[in-house]
C-alpha positions in Angstrom: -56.0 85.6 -59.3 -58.8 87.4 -57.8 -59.0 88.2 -53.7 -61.8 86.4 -52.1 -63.5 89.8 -51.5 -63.9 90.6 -55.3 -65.1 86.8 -56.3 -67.9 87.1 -53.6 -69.1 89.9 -55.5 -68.6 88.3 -59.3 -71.2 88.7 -61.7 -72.5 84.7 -61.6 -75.1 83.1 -64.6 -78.5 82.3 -63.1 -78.8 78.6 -61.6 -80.2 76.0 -64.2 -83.7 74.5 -63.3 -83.8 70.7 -62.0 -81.7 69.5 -58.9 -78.4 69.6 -59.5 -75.0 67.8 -58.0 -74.1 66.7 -54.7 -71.0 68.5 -53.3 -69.3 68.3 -49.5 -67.2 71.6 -49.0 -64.4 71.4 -46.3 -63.0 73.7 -45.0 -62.3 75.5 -41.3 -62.6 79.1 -42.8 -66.1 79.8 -42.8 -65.7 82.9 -45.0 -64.0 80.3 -48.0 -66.9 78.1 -47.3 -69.0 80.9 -48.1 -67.0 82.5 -51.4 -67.4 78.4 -52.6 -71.3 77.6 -52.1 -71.3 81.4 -54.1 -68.7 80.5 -56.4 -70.9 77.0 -57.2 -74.6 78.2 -57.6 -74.3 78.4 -61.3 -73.9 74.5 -61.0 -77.6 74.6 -59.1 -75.4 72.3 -56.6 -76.8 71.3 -53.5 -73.7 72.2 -51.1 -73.0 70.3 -47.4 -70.3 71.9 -45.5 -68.1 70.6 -43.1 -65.5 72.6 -41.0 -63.5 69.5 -39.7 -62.0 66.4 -40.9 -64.7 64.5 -38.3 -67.5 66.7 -39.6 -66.7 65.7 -43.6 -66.3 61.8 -42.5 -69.5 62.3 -40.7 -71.2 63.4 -43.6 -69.6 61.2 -45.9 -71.3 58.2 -43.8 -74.8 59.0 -45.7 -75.5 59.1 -49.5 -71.9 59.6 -51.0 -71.5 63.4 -53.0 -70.4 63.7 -56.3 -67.4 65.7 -55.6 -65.5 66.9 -52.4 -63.8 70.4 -52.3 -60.9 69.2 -49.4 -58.9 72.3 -48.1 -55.3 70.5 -46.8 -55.2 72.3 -43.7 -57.4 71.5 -41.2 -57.9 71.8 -37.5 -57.4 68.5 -35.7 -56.6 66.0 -38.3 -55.6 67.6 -41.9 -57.2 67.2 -44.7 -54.8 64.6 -46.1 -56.4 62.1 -43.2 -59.9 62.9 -45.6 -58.5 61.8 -48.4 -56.6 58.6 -46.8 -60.3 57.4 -45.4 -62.4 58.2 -48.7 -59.8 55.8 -50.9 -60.1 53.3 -47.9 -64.1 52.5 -48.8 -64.5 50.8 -51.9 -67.9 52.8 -52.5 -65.7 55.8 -52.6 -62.8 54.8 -54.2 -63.6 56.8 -57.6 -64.9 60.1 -56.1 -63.4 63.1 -57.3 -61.9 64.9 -54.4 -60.4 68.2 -55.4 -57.2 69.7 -52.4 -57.3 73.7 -52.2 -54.5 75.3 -50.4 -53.0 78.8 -50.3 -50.2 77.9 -49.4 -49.1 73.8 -50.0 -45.8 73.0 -50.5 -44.5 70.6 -53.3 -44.2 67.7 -50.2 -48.3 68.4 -49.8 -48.6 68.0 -53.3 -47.0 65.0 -53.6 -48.6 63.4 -50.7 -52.1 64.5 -52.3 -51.5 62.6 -55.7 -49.5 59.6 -53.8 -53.3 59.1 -51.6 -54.9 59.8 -54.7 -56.3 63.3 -55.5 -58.5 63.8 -58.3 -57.2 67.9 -59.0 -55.5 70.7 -56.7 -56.8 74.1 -56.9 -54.7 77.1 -55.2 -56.3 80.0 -53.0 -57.6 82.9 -54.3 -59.8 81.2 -56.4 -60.2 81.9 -60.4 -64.5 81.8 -60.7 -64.2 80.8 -64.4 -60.5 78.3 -63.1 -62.8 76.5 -60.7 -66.5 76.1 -62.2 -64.7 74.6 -65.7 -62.9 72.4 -63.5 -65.6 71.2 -61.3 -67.5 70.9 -64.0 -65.6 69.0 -66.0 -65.0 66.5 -62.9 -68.2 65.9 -62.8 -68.9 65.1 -66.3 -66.1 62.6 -65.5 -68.4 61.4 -62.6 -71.7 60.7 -64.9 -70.0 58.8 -67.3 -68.0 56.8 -64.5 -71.1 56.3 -62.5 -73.0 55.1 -66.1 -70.1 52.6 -66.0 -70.0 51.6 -62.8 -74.0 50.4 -62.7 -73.3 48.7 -66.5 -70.9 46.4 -64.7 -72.8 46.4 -61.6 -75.7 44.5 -64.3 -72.8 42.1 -65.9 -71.9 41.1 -62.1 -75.5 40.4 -61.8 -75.3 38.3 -64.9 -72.3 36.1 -64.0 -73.7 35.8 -60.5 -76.9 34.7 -61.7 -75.1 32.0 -64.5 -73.5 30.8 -61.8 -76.3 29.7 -59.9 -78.3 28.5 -62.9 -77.2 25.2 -61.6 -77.0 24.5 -57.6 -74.6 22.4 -57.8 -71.7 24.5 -59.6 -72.7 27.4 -57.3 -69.8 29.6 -56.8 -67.9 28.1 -59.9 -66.2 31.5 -60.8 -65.2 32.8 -57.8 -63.5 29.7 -57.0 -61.7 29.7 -60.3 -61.0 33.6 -59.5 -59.0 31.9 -56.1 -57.5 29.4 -57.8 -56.3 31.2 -60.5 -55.1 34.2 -58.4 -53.0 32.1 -56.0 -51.0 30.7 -59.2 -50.3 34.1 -61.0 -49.3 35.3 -57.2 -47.2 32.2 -57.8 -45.7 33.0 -61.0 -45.2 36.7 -60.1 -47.2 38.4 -62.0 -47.4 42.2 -62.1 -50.3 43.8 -60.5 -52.2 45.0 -63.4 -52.1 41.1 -64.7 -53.4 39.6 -61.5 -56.0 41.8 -61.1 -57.2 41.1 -64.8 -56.7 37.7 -64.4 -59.1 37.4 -61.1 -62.1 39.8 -62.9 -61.5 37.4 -65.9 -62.5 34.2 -64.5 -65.0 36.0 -62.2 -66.9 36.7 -65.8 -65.3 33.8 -67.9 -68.8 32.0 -68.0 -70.6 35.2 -68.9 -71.1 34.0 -72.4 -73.3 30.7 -71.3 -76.2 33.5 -70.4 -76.5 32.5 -74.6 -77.1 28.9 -73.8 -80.2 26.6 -73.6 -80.4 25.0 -70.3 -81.1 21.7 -72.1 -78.0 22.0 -73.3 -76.7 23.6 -70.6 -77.3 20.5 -68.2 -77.2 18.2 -70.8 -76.7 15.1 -68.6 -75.5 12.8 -72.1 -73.2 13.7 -74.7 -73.8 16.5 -77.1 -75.1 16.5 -80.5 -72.5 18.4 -83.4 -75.2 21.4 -83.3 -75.1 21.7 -79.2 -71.6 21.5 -78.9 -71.2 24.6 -81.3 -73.6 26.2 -79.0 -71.7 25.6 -76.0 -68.5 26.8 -77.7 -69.7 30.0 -78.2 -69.8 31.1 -74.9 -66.3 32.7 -74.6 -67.3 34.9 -78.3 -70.4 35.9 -76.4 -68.6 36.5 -73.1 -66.0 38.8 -74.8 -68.7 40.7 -76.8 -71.1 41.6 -73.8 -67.8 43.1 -71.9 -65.6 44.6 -74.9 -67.0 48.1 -74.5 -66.5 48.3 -70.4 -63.5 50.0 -70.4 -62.6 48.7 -66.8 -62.6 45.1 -68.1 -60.2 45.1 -71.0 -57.3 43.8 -69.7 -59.2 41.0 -68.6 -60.7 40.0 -72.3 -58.0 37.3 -72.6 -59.5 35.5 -70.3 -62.8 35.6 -71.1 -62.2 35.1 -74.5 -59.4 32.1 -74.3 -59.7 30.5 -71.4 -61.1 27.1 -73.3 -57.6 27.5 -75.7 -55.3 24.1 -75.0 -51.5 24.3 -75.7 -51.7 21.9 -78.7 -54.2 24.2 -80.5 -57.2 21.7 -80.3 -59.1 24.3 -78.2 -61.4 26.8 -78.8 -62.7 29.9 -80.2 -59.5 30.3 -82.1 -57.5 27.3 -81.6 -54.5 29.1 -80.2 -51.2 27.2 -79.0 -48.5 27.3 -76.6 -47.3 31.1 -76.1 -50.1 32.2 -78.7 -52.6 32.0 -75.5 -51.6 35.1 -73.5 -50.1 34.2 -69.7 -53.5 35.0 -67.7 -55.6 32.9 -70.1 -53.5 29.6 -69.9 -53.1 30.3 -66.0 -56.8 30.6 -65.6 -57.3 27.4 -67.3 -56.0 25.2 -64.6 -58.2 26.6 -62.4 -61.6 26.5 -64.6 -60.5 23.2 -65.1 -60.0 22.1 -62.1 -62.7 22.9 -60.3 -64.5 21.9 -63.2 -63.5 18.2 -62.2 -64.1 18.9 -58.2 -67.4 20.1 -59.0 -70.2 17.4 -59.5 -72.1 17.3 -62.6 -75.3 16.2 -64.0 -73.2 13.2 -65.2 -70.7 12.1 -62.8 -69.9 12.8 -59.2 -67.0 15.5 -57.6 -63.8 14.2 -58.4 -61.5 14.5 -55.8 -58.3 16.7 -55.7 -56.0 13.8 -55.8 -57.9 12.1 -59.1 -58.2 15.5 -61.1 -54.6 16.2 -60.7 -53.7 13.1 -61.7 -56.2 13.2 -64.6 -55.0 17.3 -65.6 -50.8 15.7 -65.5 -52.1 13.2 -68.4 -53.6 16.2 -70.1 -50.3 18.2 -69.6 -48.2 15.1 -71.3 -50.8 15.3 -74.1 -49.6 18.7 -74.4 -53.6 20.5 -73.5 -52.0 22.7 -70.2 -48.8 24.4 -69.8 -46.3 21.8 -68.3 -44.5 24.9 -65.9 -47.8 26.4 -65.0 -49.0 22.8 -64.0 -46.1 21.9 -61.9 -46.7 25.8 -60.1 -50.6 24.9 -59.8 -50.0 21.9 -58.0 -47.3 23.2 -55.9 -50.2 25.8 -54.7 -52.7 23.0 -53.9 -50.0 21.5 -51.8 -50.4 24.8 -49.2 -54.1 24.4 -49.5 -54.9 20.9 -48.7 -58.4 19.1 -49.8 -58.1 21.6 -52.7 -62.1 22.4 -53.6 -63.0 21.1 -50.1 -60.5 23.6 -48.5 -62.9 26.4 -50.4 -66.5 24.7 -49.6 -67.6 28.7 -48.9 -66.4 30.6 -51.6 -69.1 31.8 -53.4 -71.8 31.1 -50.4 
């Protein structure tokens, strides 16, 4: 490790032409804030500093950095208190926050990856140590930030599918509810629910692929439009496969039209062939589906499309235990789709 003293004077390659990244520095020494913005010129950076906890969450109010340089010690509150707030905000949930300390125990360390540190960097700083890793954090950052405004476009998408047609306005977040309430229900593990709930926000993706005269097709459908229609989950799946934040929730998208007896659709899948979060967000397409008025027929009530989804069940389409859980839900949400009349608005 080198003393401060020697980095200040380390032979450092010329800045690169063009603007460079956004970086907050925090840190009460002034003299480290110093070595750092030196230490970071080759990046061409455009360094803020802040010398307190309240200064950095000041700053961090405006355009978001790319990457903060956190120091755990700080006057006031410490610099674990910085890291609690930025993981609070969802707009700053995946910004790489790197901890330097000169002296942090194992229990700091701990406590930094528990509250979500992105990398820990000890004091004296290594030049060539903390410019590859900066660096390489915010390579991670262009790619994440590429990914982030891909799926900020495909939430666009299913937003705008969604209100193609007034009156099914707020379809998928409903189903999202619905479904989300069962898997609670049914215990399943974090990572599941949280797949299952992006699923049926994007389960209709695919429809972006079909005609609105077939679309709102107020008759029945010819051989040739109901093949159309049944292509939307194939679409839907191809349009999200390559965002990696949304594979988990694929099943959903993909076989959410699947029925227990393997007469559904894309693949014809039965029983405990149609993974969990596909079958459980089934009930709840379905179901609002039938509480939702269509070009063809009025809202169903909760009462009649239960009773119509238990004849389904005996014909063997749903899952009989999820069934019985799904209406056991509606029972602590009375008026079912009425009880939601502003999701979605």
């Amino acid at each position: 490790m080198r003393s401060a003293e020697r980095l200040m004077s380390a032979d450092l390659a010329a800045s690169p032409a063009g603007q460079g990244p956004r970086l907050l520095v925090v840190d009460d020494d002034a003299q480290i804030r110093q070595v750092l913005v030196r230490l970071l010129e080759p990046l061409a950076a455009i360094v803020e500093e802040a010398a307190s906890a309240e200064e950095a969450l000041e700053l961090l109010k405006g355009a978001p950095p790319d990457l903060v340089l956190l120091d755990v010690h700080l006057p006031g509150r410490q610099g674990h208190a910085v890291l609690e707030e930025i993981r609070s905000h969802d707009a700053l949930r995946l910004l790489p926050v790197v901890m330097l300390s000169g002296d942090a125990t194992r229990v700091d360390r701990l406590r930094a990856i528990r509250d979500g540190v992105t990398d820990f960097i000890h004091k004296p700083f290594d030049t060539e140590e903390l410019l590859t890793r900066v660096q390489a954090l915010l390579r991670v950052k262009a790619v994440t930030d590429t990914l982030e405004d891909a799926e900020r476009v495909i939430v666009a998408l299913a937003r705008t599918i969604d209100a193609r047609d007034p009156q099914t306005a707020g379809h998928s977040g409903r189903v999202s509810h619905y479904a989300g309430m069962l898997g609670e229900r049914v215990g399943l593990p974090a990572q599941d629910l949280m797949a299952l709930r992006q699923g049926c926000l994007f389960h209709d993706l695919g429809k972006i692929g079909v005609r609105d005269e077939v679309l709102f097709k107020p008759g029945r459908l010819t051989p040739e439009e109901t093949e159309e229609m049944r292509r939307h989950p194939v679409v839907g799946r191809d349009l999200l496969q390559h965002m990696p934040s949304l594979q988990r929730a694929l099943p959903v998208v993909y076989h959410h039209h699947e029925k227990c007896d393997g007469t559904g659709y894309p693949e014809g899948l039965a029983r405990d062939s149609i993974p969990l979060i596909a079958r459980v967000a089934a009930l709840g397409d379905v179901y609002d589906g039938m509480t939702s008025p269509r070009p063809y027929r009025d809202a169903m009530t909760s009462a009649v499309a239960l009773e119509i989804m238990a004849q389904e069940t005996k014909r063997g389409w749903w899952d009989p235990e999820l069934f019985a859980e799904f209406q056991a839900v509606l029972e602590t949400h009375p008026g079912g789709r009425a009880a939601l009349a502003s999701w979605g608005s």
